[in-house]
KEFI-950387 format. One record per atom (N, C-alpha, C): x, y, z. Coordinates in steps of 0.1 Angstrom, whole numbers, plus 5000, padded with zeros to 4 digits. Example, Ala and Ser with C-alpha at 12.3 -4.5 7.8 and 13.67 -1.06 7.14 Angstrom:
<rokes>
513249435078;512349555078;513249675078;512849785071;513749895071;512950005079;
</rokes>
This chain:
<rokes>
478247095073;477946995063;478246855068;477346725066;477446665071;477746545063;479246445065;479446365055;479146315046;477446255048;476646225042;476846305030;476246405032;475846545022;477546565011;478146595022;479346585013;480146505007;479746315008;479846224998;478346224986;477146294987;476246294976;476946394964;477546504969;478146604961;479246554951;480046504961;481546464955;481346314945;479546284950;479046144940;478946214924;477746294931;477046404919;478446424910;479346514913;480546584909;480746474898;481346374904;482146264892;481146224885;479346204887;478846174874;478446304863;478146394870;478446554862;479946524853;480946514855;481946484852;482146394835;481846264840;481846144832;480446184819;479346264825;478346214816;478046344811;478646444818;478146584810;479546664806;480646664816;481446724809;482446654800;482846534799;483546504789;483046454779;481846434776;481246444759;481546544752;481746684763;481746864755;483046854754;484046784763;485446794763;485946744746;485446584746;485646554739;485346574723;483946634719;484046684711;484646824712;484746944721;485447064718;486347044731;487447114724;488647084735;488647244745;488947284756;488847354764;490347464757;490147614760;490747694754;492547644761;492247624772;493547554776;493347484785;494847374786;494747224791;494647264806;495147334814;495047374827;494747564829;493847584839;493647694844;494047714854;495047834857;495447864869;495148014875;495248064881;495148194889;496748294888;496648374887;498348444887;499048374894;498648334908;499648284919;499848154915;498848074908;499447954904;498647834906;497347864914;496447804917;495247734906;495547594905;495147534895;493247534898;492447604888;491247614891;490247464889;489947424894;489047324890;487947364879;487447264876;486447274865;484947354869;484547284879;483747344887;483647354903;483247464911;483347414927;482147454929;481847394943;480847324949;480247354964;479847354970;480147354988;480847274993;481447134989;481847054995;483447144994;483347244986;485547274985;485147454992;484047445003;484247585003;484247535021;485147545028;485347485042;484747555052;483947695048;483647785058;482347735058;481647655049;479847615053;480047545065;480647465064;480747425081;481047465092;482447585087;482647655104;482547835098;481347805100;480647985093;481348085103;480848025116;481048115126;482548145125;483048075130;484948065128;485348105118;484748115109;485548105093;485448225085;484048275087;483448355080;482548475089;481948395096;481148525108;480348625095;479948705108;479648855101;480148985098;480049015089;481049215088;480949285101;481849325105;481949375113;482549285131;482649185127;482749075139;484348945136;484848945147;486148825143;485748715134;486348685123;487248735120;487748865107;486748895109;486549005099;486748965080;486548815085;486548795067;485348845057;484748945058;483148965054;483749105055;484449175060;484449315062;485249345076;485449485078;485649525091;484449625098;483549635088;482349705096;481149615093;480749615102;479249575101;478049645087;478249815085;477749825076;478249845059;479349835062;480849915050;480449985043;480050005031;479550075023;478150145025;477250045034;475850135031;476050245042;477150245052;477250375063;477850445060;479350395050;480150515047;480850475037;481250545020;481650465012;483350495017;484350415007;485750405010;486050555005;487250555012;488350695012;489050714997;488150834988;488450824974;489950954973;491250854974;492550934972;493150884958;493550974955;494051004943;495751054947;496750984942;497850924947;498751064939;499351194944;499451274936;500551374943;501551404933;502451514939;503351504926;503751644922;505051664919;505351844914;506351844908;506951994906;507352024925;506952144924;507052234940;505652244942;505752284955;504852274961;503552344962;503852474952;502252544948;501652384938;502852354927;501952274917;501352184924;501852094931;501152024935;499852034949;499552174952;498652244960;497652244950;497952294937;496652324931;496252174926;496852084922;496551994919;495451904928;495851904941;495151904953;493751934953;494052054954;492452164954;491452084943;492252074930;491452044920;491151944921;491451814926;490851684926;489951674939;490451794949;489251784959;487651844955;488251934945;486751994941;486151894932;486851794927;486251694917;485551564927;485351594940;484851464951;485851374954;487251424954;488351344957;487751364976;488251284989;487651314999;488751235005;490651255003;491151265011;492551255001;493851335009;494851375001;495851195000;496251194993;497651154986;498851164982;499651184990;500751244983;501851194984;502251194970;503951154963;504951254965;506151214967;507051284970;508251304962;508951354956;510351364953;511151214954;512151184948;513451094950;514051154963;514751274960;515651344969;514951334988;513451354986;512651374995;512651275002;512151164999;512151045000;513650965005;514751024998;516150955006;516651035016;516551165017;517151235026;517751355023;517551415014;518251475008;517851615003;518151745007;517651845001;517651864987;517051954983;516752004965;518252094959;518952124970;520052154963;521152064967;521451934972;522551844975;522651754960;524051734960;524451684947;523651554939;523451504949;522551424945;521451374942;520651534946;519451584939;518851564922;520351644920;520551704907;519851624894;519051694890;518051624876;516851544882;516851554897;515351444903;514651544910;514851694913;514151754920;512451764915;511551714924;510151734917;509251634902;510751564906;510351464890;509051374897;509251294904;508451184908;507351214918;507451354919;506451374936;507051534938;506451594945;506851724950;507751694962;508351824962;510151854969;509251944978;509951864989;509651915001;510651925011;511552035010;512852095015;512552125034;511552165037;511652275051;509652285053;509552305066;508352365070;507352465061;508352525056;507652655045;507152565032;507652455026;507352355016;506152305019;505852245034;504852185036;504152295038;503352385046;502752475043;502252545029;503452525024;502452595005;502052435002;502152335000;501852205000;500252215005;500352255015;499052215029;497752325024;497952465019;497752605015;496152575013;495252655019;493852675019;493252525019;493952415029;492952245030;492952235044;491952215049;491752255061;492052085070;493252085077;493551955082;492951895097;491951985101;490951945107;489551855103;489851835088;489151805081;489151705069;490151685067;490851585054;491951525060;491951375059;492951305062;493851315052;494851285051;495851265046;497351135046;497051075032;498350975032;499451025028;500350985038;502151005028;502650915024;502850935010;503750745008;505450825012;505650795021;506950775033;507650725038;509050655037;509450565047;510950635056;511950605049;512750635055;512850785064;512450895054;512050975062;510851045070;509950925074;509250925076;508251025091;509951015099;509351085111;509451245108;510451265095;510351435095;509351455090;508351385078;507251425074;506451435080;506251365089;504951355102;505551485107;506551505112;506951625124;506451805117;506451775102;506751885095;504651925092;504551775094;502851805092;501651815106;502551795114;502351835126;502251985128;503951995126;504052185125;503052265118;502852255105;501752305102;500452315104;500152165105;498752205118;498752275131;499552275139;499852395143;499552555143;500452545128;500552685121;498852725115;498052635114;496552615110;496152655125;497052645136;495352595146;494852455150;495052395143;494652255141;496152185154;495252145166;496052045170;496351905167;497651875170;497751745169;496851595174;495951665182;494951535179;493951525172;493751625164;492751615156;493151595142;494351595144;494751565125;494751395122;494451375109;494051215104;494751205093;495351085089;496151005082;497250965083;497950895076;498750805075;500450875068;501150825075;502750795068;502650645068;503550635057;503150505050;504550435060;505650465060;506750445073;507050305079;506850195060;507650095058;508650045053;509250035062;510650045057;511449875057;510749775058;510949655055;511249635041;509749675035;509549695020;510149775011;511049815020;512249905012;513449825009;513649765019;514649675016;514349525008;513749525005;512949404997;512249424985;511649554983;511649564968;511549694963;511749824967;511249954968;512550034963;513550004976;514850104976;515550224982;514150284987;514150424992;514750385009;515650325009;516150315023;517250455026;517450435039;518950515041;519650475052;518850485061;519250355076;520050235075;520250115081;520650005080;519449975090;518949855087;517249775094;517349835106;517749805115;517649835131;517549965133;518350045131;518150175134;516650215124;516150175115;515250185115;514150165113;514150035121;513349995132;512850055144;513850095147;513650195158;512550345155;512750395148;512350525138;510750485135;510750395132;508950295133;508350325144;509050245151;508250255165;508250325171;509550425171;509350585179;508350665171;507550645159;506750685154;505050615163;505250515161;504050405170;503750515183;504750505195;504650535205;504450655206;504950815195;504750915201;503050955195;502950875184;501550925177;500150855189;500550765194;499450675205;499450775216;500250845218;500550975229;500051115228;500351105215;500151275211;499251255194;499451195187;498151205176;497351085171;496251015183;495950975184;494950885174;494650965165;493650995151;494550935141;496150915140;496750865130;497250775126;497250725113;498150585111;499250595111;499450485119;501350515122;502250415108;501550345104;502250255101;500950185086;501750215071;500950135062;501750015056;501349905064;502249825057;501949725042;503049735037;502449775021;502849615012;502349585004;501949494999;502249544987;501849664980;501649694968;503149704961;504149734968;505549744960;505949604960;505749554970;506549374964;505549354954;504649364955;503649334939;503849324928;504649474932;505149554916;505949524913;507149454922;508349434921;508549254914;506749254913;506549054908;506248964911;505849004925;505248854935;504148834931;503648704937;502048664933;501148694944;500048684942;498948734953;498948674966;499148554965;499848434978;500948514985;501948534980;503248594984;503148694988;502348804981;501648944983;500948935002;500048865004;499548845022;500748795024;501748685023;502448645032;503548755035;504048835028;505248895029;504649045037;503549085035;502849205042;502749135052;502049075056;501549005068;502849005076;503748925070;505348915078;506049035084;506049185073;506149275077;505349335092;504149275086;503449335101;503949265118;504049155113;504649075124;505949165133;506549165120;507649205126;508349355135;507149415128;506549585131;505849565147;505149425147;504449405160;505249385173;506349265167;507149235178;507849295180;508649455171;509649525175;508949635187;507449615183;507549725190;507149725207;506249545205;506149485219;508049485227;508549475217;510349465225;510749595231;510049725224;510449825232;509649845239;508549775245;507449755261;506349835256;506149865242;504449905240;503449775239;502049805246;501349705243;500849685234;500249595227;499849535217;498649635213;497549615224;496649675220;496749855224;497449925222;497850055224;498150095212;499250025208;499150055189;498549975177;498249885184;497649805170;496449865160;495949965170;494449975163;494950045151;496050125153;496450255142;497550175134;497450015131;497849945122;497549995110;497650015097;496950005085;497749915073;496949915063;498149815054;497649855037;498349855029;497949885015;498549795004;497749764996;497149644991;497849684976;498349574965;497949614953;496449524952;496149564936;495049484931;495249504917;495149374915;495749334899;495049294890;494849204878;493549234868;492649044873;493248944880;492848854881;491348824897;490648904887;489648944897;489248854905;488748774904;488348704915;489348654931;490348624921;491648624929;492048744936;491648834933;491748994944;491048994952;489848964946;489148984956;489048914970;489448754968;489548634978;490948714984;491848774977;492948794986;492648924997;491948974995;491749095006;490849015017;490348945013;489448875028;490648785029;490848715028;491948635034;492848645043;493648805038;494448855043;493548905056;492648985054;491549035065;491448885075;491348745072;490948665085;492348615087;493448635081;494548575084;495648685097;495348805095;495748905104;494948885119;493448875116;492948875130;493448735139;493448645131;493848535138;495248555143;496148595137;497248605145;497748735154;496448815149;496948935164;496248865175;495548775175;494448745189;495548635192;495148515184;495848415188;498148415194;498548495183;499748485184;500148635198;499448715196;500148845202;498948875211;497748775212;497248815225;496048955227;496149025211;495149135214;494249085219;493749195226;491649175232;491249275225;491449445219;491149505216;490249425196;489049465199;488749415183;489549455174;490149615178;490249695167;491749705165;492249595171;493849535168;493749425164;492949355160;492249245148;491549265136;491849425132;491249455120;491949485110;492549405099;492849485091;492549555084;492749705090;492249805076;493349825063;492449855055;493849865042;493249955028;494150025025;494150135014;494550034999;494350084992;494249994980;494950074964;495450044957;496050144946;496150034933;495450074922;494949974913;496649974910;496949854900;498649774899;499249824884;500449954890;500749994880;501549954873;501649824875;502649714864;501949644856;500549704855;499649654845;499349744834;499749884839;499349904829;500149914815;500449984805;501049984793;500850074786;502150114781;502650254771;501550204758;501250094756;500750074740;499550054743;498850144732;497150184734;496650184752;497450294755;496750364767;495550374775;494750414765;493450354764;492750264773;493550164772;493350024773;493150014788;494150084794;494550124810;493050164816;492350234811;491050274820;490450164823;490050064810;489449944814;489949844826;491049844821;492349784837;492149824846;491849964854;491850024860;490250034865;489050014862;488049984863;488049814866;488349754863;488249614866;488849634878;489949644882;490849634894;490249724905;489649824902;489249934915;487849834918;486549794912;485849724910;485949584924;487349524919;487849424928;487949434939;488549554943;489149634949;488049684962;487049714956;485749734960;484849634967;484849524966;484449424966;484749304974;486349374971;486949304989;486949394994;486049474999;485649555011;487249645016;487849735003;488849845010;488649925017;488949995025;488850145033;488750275024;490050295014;490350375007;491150324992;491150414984;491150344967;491950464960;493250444956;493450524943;493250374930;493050464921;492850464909;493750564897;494850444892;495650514880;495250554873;496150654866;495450724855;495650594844;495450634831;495450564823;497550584815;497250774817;498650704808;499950704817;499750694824;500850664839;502150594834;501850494824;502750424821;503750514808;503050614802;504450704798;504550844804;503950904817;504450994820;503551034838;504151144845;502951154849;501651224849;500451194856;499451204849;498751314847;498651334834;497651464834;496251474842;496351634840;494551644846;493351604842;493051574828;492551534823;491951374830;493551274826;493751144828;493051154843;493651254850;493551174869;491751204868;491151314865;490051314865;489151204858;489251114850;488650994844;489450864856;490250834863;490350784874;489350784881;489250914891;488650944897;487250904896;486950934886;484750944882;485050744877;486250694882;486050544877;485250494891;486050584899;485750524916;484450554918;483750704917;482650754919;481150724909;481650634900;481050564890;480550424894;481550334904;481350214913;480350264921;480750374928;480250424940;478450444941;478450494928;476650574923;476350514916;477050384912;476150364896;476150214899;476650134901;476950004900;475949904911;475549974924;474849944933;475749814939;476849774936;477649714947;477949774962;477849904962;478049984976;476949904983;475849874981;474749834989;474549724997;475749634991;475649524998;477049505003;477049425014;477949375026;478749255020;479749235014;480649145013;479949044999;479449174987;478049094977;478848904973;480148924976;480548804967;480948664976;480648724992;480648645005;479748495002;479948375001;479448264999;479748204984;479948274974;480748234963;481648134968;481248014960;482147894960;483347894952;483547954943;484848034939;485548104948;485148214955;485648304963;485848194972;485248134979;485648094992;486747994994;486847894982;487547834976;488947874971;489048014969;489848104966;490448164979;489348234988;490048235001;490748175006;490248025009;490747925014;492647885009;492547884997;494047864988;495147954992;494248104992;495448204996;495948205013;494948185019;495248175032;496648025038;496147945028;496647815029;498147885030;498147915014;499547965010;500448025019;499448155022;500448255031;501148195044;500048085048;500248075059;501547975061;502047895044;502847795047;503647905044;504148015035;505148095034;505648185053;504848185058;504948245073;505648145082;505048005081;506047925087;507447905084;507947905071;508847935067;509748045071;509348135071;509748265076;510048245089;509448185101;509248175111;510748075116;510648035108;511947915109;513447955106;513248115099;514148205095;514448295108;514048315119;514048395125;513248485127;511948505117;511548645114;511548735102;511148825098;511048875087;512348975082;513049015092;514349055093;515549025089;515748905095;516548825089;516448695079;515248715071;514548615058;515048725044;514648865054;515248975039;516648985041;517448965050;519048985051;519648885045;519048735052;519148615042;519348655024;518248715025;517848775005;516548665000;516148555010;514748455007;513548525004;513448625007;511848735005;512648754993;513448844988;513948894975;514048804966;514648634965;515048564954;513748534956;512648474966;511348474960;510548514949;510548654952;509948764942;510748774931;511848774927;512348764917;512248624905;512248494918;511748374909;510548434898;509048464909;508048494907;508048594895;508348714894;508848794880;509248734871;510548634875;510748574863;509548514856;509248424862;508348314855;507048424851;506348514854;505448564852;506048664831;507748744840;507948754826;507848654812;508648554817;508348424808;506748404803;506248374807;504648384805;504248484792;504548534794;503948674791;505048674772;505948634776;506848634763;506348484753;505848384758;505548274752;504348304746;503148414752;502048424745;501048314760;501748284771;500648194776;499648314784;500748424787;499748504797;499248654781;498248664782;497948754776;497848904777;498448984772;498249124779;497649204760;496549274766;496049304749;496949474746;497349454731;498149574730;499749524733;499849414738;501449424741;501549294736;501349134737;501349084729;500349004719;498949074719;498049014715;497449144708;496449134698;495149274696;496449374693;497849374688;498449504687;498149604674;498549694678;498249824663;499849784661;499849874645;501049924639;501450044640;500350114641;500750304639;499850334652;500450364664;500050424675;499750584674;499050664677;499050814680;499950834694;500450924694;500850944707;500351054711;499751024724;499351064738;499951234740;499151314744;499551424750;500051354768;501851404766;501451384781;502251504794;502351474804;502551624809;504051654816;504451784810;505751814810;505751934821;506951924828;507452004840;508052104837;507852234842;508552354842;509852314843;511052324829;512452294834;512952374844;512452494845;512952614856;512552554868;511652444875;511252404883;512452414896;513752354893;514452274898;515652414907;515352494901;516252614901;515752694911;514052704910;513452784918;513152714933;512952584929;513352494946;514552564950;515652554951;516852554953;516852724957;516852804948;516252964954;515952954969;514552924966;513552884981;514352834996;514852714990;515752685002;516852785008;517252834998;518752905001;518153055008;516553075008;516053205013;515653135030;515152985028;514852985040;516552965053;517452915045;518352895054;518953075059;519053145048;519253255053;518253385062;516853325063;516553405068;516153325083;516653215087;516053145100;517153205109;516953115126;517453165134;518853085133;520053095128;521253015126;521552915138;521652985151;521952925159;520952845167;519752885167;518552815170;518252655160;519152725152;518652565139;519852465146;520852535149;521852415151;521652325162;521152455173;520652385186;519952245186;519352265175;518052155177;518452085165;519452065155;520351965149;521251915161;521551965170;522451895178;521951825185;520151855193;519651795199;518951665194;518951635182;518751545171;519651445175;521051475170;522151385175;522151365184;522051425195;522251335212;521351285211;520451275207;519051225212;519051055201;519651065194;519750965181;520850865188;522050905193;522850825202;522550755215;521350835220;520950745234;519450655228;518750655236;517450605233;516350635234;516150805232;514350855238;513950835223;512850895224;511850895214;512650995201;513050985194;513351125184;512651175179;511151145177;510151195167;509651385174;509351415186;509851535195;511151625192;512351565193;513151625189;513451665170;512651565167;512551635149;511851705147;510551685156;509951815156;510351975162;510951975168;511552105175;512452115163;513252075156;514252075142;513452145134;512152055129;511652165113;511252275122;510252265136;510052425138;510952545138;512352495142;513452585140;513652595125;513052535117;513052545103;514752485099;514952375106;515752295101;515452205091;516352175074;515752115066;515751975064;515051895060;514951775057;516251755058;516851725045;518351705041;519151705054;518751815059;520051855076;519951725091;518651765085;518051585101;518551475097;518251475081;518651325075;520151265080;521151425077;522751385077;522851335090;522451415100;522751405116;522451275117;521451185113;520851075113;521950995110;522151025096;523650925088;524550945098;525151005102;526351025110;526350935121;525250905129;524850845140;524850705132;523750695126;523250575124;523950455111;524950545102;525150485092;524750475084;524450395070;524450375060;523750235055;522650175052;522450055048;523050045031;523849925029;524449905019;523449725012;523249755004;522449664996;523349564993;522549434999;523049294999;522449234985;522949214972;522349184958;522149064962;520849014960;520348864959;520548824942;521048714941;521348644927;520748474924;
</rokes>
């Protein structure tokens, strides 16, 4: 655009201004005095080409799908070649319940697994250790030993279906244990697909599910990076996630900067242990929330998309394209939804997957509706589901390439979040890194600022949420919602105590010992955890050997 052009606009603009919009001002006053975006981004009244910066550097800025900087997409065709990865985010009880649950959302066009795990699972901890007790199976299925994952895995063919784990700290026994069973399928390890989610930044910043202290695992990341670039070539090593600082309050700005930071740091640990850049980058992945401020979601998934490629090329040097792509899984924002008129949640949940869609995701769950008081029935996950497959077949968005690409809103919007992230990164940068900005506690009192002020909002009546403080009922019906076998907890615990008795005793220890030497010097451990579950050593037992070695991360309270 040529100055010229862009002083007739910005002429136009102020007499638009003066002669059309403040007569309407003045006689009707606007619903409110300023409009902002969640993050905070004051909207102009109207925008233009002169405030969208990529008319001028198209190429640089914007390009085409499929091409650097991938702000338009990461494929050239996205949706008209292949639509996104429809997962349904799902696990709990033991491991038949959550098998059949599986099956059933796969026969509903579900077209790749998800799975939630246990508290206990997730920290380290078998289904009968004391501090199990009252969480076995509550939040996700308990997955004790090899034999767990196998009735988990039961008639899904893993030559065939990818699979996500939301994962971190224990993140290499899961992989090791889903290895083994492909195996036990037949199915080698290079042909199996999906992801351990095996961010453990984000745990210490707004999640929780740690057990390590940072470094040590750190280490456990990248001995994941290197052995899967070696031996399961097809997998994502690494989701680096966005969606829990989300939840935990940040704004959409803060959301790219603090993922992105994560990634950084995931990058440079692992260039420090001499892997190259482009050897693991490509099996980068990242997962996104998406929240009800649509247009604003949408500009944040491209943004993030051209703000990643720029700095894997520029900062870290990749040549590979496909270590300048960010791919990214997406899960509508379950801090939106709400216990009061439930209901209400599908609509949320369609607007946001919609977004979601639109900034060009890979893959999509979609919450149920009554998530917010329990978890979800069959019913609920199935009206999820047909929300995604209803975008998919009915909406005719799938057909087009980046449909909202040139929107002077959007690009204008791009342009803001990119800005943002990128001054929150220097910042960071000036901290050392993303490591020591969360040890600091500056990532943490951030996000907690941000909660605050958003709770405030929300209490004054500025931010509106309908059902909670606007449009409320007096007399609610309540919800059928879905209750667990109390015997659940009992019969885990059975199960384990049959597999420890009937393995090879001394064989299990062997390869718990081999765990620990191996945890004390510096090879790869992810090998040696695997030889552990095949000896059918349990979760809980790798974890301790781990603590013993490695210690304990103790939570630094930011105030």
């Amino acid at each position: 655009m040529t100055d010229d052009t862009r002083k007739r606009i910005h002429e136009q603009l102020e007499l638009w201004e003066s002669e059309v919009l403040a007569p309407m001002t003045a006689k009707r006053a606007t619903r409110r005095e300023s409009f902002e975006t969640s993050s905070g981004l004051v909207v102009p009244p109207v925008l233009s080409p002169a405030d969208a910066s990529e008319v001028e550097d198209y190429p640089e800025d914007l390009g085409f799908p499929g091409a650097y900087p991938y702000t338009r997409g990461v494929q050239p065709t996205m949706y008209r070649g292949r639509l996104w990865t429809m997962r349904q985010y799902a696990g709990f009880g033991d491991a038949e319940s959550s098998n059949a649950r599986y099956r059933y959302l796969l026969e509903q066009g579900q077209t790749g697994l998800s799975v939630a795990f246990d508290l206990p699972t997730q920290m380290g901890y078998d289904s009968d250790a004391e501090a199990a007790l009252g969480e076995v199976g509550r939040v996700g299925v308990a997955i004790d030993s090899v034999h767990d994952m196998e009735i988990l895995l039961k008639g899904i063919p893993l030559d065939q279906v990818s699979t996500s784990m939301t994962i971190n700290a224990t993140a290499p026994i899961l992989l090791a244990l889903y290895v083994a069973v492909g195996e036990r399928q037949g199915v080698s390890s290079s042909m199996l697909r999906g992801t351990v989610q095996n961010d453990i930044l984000k745990e210490y910043i707004a999640r929780g599910t740690w057990i390590y202290p940072p470094r040590p695992s750190m280490r456990l990341v990248t001995d994941i990076f290197d052995y899967c670039a070696q031996n399961v070539p097809k997998w994502n090593t690494i989701s680096i996630s966005g969606y829990h600082v989300r939840e935990a309050g940040c704004t959409a700005v803060q959301e790219v900067a603090f993922t992105l930071g994560n990634g950084i740091a995931y990058v440079e640990a692992a260039r420090a242990k001499g892997l190259d850049v482009d050897d693991f980058a490509p099996r980068l992945s990242f997962f996104f929330n998406v929240h009800n401020n649509f247009l604003e979601e949408v500009a944040k998934f491209r943004a993030a998309r051209r703000l990643w490629a720029r700095l894997m090329k520029e900062r870290f040097g990749a040549r590979n394209p496909k270590s300048m792509m960010l791919r990214f899984h997406t899960q509508t924002a379950g801090s939106t939804l709400t216990a009061q008129q439930p209901d209400n949640n599908v609509v949320r949940v369609a607007v946001q997957a919609l977004a979601s869609v639109l900034g060009g995701t890979q893959s999509l769950h979609t919450n149920s509706r009554d998530e917010a008081l329990a978890l979800p029935t069959e019913d609920a996950v199935r009206v999820a589901l047909r929300t995604q497959q209803i975008i998919a077949s009915e909406t005719g968005v799938a057909d087009f390439v980046d449909p909202l690409g040139g929107s002077y809103a959007v690009e204008w919007l791009t342009d803001a979040i990119e800005s943002g992230a990128e001054e929150y990164l220097a910042r960071i940068d000036t901290m050392g890194g993303m490591v020591p900005a969360i040890e600091q506690g500056f990532v943490q009192r951030e996000i907690q600022d941000a909660a605050y002020a958003s709770q405030q909002a929300m209490e004054r009546g500025d931010a509106e949420v309908v059902g909670v403080n606007v449009h409320r009922l007096e007399d609610e019906p309540v919800p059928e919602t879905l209750r667990l076998d109390p015997a659940l907890e009992a019969r885990q615990v059975e199960r384990l105590a049959a597999v420890r008795a009937g393995r090879n005793a001394s064989q299990a220890q062997a390869a718990l010992d081999a765990v620990g030497r191996s945890a004390e010097g510096d090879a790869n451990l992810v090998p040696f955890i695997l030889e552990a579950v095949k000896a059918e050593c349990t979760l809980g037992e790798i974890s301790d050997v781990l603590r013993e070695v490695f210690g304990l991360h103790r939570e630094v309270v930011v105030l």
